[in-house]
C-alpha positions as CSV (number, residue, x, y, z in Angstrom):
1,X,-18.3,44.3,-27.9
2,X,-17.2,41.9,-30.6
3,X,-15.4,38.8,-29.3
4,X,-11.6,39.0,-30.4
5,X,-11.0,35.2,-30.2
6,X,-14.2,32.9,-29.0
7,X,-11.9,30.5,-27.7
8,X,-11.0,31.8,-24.6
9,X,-14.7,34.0,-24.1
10,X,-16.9,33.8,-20.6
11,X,-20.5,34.7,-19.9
12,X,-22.0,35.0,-16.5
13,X,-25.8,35.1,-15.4
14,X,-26.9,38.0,-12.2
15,X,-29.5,36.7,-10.2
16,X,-31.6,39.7,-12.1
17,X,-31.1,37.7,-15.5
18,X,-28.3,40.2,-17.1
19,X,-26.2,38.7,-18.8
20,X,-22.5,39.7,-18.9
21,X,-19.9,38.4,-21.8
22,X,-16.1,38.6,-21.2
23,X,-13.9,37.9,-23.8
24,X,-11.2,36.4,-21.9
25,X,-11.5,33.9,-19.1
26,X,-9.4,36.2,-16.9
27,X,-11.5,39.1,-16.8
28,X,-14.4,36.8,-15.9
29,X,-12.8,35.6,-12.4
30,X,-11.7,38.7,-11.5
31,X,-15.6,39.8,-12.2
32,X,-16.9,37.0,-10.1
33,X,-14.3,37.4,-7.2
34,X,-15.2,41.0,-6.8
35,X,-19.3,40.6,-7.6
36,X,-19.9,36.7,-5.9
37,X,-22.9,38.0,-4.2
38,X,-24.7,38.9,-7.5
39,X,-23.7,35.8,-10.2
40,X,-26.3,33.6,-10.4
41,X,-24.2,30.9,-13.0
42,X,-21.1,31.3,-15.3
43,X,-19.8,29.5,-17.9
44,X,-16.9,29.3,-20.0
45,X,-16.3,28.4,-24.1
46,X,-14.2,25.2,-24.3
47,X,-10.8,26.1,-25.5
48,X,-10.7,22.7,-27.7
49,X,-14.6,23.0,-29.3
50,X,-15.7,27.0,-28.3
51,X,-19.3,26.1,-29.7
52,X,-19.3,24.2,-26.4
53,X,-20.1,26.1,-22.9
54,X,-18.5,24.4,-19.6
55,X,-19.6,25.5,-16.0
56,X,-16.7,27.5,-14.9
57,X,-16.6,26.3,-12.0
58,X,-16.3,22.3,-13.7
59,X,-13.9,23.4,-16.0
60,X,-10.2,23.1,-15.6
61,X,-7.9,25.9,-16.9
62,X,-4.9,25.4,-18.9
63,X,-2.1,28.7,-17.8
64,X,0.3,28.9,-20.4
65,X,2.2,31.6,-21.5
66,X,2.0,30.5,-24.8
67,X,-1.5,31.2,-25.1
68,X,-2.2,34.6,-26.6
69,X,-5.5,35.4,-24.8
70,X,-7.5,38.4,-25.8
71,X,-6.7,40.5,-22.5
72,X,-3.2,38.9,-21.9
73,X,-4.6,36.4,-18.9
74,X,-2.7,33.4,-20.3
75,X,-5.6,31.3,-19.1
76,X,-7.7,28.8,-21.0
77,X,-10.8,26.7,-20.1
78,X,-10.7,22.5,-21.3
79,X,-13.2,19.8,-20.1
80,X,-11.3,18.1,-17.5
81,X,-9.7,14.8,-18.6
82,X,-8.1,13.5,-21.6
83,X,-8.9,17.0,-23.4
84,X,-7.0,19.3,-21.0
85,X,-3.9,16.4,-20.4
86,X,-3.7,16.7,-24.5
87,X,-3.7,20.1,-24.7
88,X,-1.3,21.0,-22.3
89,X,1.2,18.1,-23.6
90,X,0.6,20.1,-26.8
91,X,0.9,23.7,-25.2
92,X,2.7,23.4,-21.9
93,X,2.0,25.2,-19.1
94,X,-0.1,24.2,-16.0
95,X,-3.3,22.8,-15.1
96,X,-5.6,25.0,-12.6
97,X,-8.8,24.6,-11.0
98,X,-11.9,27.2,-10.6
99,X,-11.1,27.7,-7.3
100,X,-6.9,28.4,-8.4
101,X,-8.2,30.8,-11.4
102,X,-10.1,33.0,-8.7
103,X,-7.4,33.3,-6.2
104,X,-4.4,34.5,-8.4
105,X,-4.0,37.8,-9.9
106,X,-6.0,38.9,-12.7
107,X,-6.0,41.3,-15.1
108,X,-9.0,44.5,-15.0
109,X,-12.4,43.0,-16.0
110,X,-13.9,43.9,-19.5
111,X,-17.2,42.4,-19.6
112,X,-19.9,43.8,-22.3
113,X,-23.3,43.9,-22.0
């Protein structure tokens, strides 16, 4: 699978080495909340600089529904800080944690191998 938009893309780790790629942020937490037991690490692309991988579970998450995310989650991953403040003074929406992303509903995953 080709990412539609690297900006808002996830990767996870098993604790058997696979890799899995998501191509919204989204469809990774729903992943993780349903397969915890098996993730060994995952990591999101920075909204702001996508060449740059954040722990997801570091990361905060900009909910906006102007954002037009690949699989419609609305969701986008910032380095905490001065980035995500900016960006969401830019954007609007809300600020979210890890922990807030896995909790609320999510669309189906769509990882690719």
């Amino acid at each position: 699978m080709t990412l539609a938009d690297p900006r808002f893309a996830g990767e996870l780790l098993t604790r058997t080495g696979k890799a899995v790629v998501f191509d919204d942020v989204g469809c990774l937490a729903a992943w993780v909340a349903e397969n915890r037991a098996v993730v060994a690490s995952f990591w999101v692309a920075n909204f702001a600089a996508p060449e740059q991988w954040l722990r997801a579970d570091s990361a905060v998450y900009l909910q906006s529904d102007t954002l037009r995310t690949p699989m419609a989650s609305g969701l986008a991953a910032l380095a905490p800080g001065r980035q995500a403040d900016s960006v969401r003074a830019s954007l609007g929406g809300m600020l979210r944690t890890w922990r807030d992303v896995l909790a609320a509903p999510r669309p189906t995953p769509n990882p690719s191998s």
